[in-house]
C-alpha positions in Angstrom: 0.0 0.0 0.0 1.4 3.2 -1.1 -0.7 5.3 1.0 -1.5 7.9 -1.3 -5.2 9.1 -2.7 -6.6 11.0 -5.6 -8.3 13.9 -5.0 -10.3 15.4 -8.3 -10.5 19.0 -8.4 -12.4 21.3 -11.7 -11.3 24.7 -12.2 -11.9 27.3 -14.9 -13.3 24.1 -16.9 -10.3 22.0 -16.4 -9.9 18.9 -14.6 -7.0 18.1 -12.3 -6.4 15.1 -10.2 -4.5 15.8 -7.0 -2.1 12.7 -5.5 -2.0 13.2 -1.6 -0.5 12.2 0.8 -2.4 10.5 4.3 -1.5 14.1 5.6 -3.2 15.3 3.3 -0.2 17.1 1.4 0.0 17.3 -2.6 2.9 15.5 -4.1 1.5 15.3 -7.7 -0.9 16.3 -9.9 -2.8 14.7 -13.5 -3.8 17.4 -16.1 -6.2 15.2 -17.9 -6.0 17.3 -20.8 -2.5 18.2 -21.3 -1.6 14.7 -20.6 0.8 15.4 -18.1 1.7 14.2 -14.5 3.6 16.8 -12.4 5.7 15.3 -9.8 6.8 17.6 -6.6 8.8 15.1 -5.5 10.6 12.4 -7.6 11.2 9.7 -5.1 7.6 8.7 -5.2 7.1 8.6 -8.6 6.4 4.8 -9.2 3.7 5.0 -6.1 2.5 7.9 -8.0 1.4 6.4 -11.7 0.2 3.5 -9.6 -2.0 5.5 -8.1 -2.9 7.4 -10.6 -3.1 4.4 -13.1 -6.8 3.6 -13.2 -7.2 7.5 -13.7 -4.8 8.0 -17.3 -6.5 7.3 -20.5 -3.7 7.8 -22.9 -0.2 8.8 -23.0 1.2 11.0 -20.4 4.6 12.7 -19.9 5.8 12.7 -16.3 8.3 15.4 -14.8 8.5 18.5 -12.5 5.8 21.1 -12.9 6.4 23.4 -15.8 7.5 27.1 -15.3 4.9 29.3 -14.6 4.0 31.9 -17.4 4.1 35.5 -16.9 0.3 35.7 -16.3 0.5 32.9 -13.4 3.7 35.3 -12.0 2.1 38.4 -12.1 -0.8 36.9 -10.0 1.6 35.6 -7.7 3.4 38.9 -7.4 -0.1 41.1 -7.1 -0.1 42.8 -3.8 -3.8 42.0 -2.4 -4.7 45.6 -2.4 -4.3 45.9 -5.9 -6.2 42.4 -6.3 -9.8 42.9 -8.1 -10.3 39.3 -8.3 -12.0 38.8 -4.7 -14.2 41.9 -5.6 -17.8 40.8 -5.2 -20.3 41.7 -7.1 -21.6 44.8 -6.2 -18.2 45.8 -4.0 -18.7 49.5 -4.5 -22.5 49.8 -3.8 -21.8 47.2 -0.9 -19.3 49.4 0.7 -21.1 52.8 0.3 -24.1 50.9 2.2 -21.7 50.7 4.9 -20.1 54.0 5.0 -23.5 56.1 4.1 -26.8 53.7 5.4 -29.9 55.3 4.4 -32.4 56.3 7.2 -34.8 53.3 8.3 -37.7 54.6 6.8 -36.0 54.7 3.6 -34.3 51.6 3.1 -36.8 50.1 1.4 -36.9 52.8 -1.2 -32.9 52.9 -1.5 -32.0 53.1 -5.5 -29.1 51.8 -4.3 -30.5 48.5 -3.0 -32.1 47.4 -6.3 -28.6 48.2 -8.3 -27.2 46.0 -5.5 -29.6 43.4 -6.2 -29.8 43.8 -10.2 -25.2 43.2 -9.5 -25.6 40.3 -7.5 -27.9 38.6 -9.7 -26.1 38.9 -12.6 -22.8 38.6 -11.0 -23.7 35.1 -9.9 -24.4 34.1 -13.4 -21.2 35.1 -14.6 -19.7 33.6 -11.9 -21.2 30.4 -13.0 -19.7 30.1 -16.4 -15.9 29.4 -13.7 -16.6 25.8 -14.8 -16.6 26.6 -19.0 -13.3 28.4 -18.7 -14.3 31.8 -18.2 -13.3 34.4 -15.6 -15.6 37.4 -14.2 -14.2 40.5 -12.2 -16.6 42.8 -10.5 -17.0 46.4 -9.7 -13.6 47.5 -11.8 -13.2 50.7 -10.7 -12.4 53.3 -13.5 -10.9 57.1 -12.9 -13.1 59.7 -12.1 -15.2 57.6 -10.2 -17.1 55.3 -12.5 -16.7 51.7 -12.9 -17.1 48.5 -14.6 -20.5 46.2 -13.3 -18.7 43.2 -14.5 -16.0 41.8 -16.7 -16.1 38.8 -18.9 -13.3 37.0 -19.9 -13.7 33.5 -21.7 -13.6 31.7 -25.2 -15.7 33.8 -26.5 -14.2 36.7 -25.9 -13.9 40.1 -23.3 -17.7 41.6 -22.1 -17.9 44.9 -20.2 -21.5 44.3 -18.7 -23.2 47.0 -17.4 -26.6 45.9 -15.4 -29.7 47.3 -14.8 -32.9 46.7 -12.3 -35.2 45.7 -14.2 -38.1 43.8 -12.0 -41.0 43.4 -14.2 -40.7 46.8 -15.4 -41.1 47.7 -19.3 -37.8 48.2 -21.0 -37.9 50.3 -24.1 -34.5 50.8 -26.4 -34.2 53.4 -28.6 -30.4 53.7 -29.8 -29.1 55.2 -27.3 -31.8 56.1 -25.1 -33.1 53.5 -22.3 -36.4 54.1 -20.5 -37.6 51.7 -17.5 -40.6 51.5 -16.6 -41.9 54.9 -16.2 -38.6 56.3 -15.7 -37.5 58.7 -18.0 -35.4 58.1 -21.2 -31.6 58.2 -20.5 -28.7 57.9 -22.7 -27.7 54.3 -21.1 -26.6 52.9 -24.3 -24.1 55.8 -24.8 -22.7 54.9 -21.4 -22.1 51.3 -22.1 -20.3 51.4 -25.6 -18.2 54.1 -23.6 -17.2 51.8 -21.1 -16.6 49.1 -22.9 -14.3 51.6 -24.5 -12.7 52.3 -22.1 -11.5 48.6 -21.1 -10.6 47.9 -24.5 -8.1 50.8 -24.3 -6.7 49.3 -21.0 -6.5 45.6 -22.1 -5.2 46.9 -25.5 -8.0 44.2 -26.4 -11.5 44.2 -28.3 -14.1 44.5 -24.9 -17.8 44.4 -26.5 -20.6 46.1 -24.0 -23.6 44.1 -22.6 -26.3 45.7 -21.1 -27.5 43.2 -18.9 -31.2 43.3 -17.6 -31.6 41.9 -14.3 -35.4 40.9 -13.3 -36.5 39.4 -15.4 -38.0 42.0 -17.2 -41.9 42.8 -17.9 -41.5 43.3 -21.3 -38.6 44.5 -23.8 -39.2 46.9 -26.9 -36.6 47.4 -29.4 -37.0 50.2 -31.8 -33.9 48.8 -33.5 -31.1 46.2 -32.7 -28.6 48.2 -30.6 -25.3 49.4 -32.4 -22.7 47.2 -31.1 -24.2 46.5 -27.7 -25.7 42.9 -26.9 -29.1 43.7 -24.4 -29.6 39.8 -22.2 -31.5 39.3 -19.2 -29.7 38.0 -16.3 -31.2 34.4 -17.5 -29.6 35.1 -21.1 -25.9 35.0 -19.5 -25.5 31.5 -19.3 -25.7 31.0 -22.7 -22.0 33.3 -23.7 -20.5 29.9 -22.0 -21.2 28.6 -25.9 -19.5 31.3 -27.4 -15.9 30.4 -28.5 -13.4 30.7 -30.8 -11.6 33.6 -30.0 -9.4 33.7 -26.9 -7.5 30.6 -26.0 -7.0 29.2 -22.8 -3.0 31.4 -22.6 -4.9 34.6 -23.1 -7.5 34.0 -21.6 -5.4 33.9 -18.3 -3.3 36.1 -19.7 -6.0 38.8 -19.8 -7.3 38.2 -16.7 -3.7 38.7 -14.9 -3.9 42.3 -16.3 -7.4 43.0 -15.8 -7.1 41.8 -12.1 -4.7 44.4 -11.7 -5.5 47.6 -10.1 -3.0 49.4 -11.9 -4.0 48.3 -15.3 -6.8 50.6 -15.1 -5.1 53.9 -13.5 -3.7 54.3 -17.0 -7.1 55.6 -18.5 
């Protein structure tokens, strides 16, 4: 008995198998889809592809763990202030709830908690598509105060997604204006192909805006299909996990080491 055990793990989409030890320390590690075993230490490299023999289903190359790429070193060199990763979504409106409550008999009116809600909502459903190999940022902030809702970083490509409460209320779009509900008409779209480029000036990479409507919405009229900018409800988002064909898996992570990086966007 070699007392080791496999320990299957998924992130952003991929599949690695963990070899532990009893204590419950990682000596190796299977990359299914590479097709390669990383060994951390050498001397246990027969107990290793023993125990990770019913596990392999083709050929494998075994050795130390590859270098890590400049994306994986500038994460590892991020100090966690300038992290945006652990941002959740709705940071900013979460933290000026804190600093600047509204009275008690007017937090049920608070604008402030329905653009928390409409965030959350679809910040969870971006957060969902970790598993299809994308990654979502949230509350980026930008200079002079504005900020990104949410980035989207997969296959298919960068989103700056800019959300809106939208509780069976009617939506009508007419290039560029907006109007919810009773509400009157605002410029939103304007606002959203603005930010998007914005991002695309930081990344130095093609950002598409996404108004994202998070109710779901009463009803939704289009005069015209928006320039440029993709409208979904929050129940729409799962579906850019079938987009692909346009970052790969490097710049993918790539992009998402810069964009985590606070001082990527202090350069706008």
């Amino acid at each position: 008995m070699s007392g080791l055990r496999v320990v299957p793990t998924w992130r952003h989409g991929r599949e690695r198998l963990y070899v532990c030890l009893r204590d419950g320390r990682n000596i190796a590690w299977y990359d299914r889809e590479s097709g390669r075993v990383n060994l951390l230490t050498e001397d246990r490299r027969a107990d290793v592809l023993h125990a990770l023999d019913p596990f392999i289903t083709g050929p494998v190359t075994v050795g130390p763990p590859p270098p890590p790429t400049p994306a994986e070193l500038a994460r590892l060199t991020l100090h966690p202030d300038d992290d945006l990763a652990p941002n959740r979504p709705g940071e900013a409106l979460l933290v000026a709830l804190d600093r600047d409550p509204a009275p008690a008999r007017l937090l049920r009116t608070d604008p402030r908690r329905r653009a928390l809600l409409a965030e959350q909502t679809v910040g969870e459903a971006l957060d969902r598509l970790d598993g299809a190999g994308w990654h979502a940022l949230h509350s980026v902030p930008l200079p002079g105060g504005d900020r990104i809702h949410h980035l989207a970083i997969g296959p298919g490509g960068l989103f700056a997604v800019h959300t809106v409460y939208a509780r069976k209320l009617r939506v009508q779009i007419a290039d560029p204006m907006v109007t919810l509900g009773r509400g009157e008409a605002s410029p939103l779209l304007r606002r959203v192909r603005a930010t998007a480029d914005r991002a695309s000036h930081a990344l130095t990479a093609e950002v598409r805006p996404v108004l994202a409507l998070a109710g779901p919405a009463g009803r939704v009229t289009l005069a015209a299909p928006p320039r440029g900018v993709r409208v979904l409800e929050d129940t729409d988002l799962p579906g850019l996990a079938r987009l692909g064909g346009v970052l790969k898996p490097a710049d993918i992570e790539a992009l998402h080491a810069m964009a985590r990086d606070r001082h990527t966007w202090l350069r706008l």
